[in-house]
PLY file of the C-alpha trace (Angstrom):
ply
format ascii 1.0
element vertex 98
property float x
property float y
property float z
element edge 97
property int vertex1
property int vertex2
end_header
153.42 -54.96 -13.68
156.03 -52.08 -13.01
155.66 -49.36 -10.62
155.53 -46.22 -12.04
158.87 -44.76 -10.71
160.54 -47.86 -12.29
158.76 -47.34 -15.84
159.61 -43.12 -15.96
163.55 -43.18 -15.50
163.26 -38.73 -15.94
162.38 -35.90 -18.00
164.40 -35.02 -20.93
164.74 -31.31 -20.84
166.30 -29.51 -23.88
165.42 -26.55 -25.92
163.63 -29.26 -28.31
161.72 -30.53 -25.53
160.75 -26.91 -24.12
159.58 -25.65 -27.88
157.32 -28.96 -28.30
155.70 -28.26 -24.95
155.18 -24.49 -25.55
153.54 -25.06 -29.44
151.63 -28.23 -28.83
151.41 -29.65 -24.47
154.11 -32.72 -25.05
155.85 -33.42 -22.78
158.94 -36.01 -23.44
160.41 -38.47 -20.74
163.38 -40.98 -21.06
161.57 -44.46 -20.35
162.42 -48.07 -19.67
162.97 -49.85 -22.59
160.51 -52.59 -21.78
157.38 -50.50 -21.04
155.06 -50.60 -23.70
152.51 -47.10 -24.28
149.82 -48.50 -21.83
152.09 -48.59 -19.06
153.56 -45.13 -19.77
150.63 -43.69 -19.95
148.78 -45.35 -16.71
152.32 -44.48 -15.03
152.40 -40.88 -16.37
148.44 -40.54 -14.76
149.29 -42.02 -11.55
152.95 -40.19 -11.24
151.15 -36.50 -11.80
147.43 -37.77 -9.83
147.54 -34.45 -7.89
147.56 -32.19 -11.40
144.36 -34.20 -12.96
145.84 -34.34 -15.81
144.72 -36.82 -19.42
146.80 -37.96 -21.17
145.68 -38.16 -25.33
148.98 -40.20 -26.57
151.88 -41.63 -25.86
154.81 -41.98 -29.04
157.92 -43.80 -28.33
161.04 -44.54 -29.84
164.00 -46.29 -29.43
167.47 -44.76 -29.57
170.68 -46.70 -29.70
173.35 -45.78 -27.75
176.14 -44.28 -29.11
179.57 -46.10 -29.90
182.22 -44.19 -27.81
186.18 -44.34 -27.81
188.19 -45.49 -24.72
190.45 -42.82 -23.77
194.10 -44.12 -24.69
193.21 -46.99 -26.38
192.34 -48.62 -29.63
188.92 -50.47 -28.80
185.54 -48.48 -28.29
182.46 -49.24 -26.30
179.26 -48.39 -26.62
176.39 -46.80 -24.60
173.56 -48.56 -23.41
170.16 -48.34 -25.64
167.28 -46.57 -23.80
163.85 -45.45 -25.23
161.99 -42.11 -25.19
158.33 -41.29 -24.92
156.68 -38.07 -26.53
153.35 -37.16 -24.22
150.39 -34.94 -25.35
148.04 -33.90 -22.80
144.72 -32.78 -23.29
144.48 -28.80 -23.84
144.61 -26.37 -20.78
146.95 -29.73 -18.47
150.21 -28.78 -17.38
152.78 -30.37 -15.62
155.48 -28.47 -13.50
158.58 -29.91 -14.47
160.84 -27.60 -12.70
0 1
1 2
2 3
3 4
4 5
5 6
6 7
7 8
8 9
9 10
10 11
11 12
12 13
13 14
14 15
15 16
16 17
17 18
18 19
19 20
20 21
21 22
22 23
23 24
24 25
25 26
26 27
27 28
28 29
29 30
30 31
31 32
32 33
33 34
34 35
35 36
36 37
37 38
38 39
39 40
40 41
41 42
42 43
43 44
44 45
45 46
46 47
47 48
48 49
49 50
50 51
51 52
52 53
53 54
54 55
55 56
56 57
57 58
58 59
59 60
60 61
61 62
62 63
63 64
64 65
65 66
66 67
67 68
68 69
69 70
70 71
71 72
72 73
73 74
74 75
75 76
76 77
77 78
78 79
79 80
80 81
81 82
82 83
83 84
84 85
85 86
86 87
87 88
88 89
89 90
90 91
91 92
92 93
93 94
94 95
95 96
96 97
């Protein structure tokens, strides 16, 4: 089993992000790609412990990376695939971000 710190790589903050956590408590985080919902949300629990807070459920998806140009020359590369994870917390639990 991962520790928690190695299954949560960090919050993804963006004006996205901040309007889906004002209208409906998610919260989204940029996750390793082999963690599965259990372990997100068992790590998400144990990472905010001090808060209390429930999580209700986890939604992940995978995003490919995107194919990039090499400055000066004719081939391209390509960014490494990562996963994100939506979380909903029960209503009235917060977690302070910044």
């Amino acid at each position: 089993m991962l520790e928690y710190h190695k299954i949560i790589d960090r919050p993804i903050i963006t004006e996205e992000s901040q309007i889906l956590r004002e209208n409906g408590n998610h919260y989204v985080f940029r996750v390793n790609p082999s963690a599965n919902k259990r372990q997100i949300k068992e790590a998400i629990e144990a990472m905010f412990r001090k808060e209390e807070i429930e999580v209700v459920s986890v939604n992940t998806m995978n995003c490919r990376g995107k194919v990039r140009g090499q400055a000066g020359r004719r081939s391209t590369g390509r960014r490494p695939h990562w996963k994100k994870a939506i979380i909903t917390l029960r209503k009235g639990d917060a977690i302070e971000l910044i």
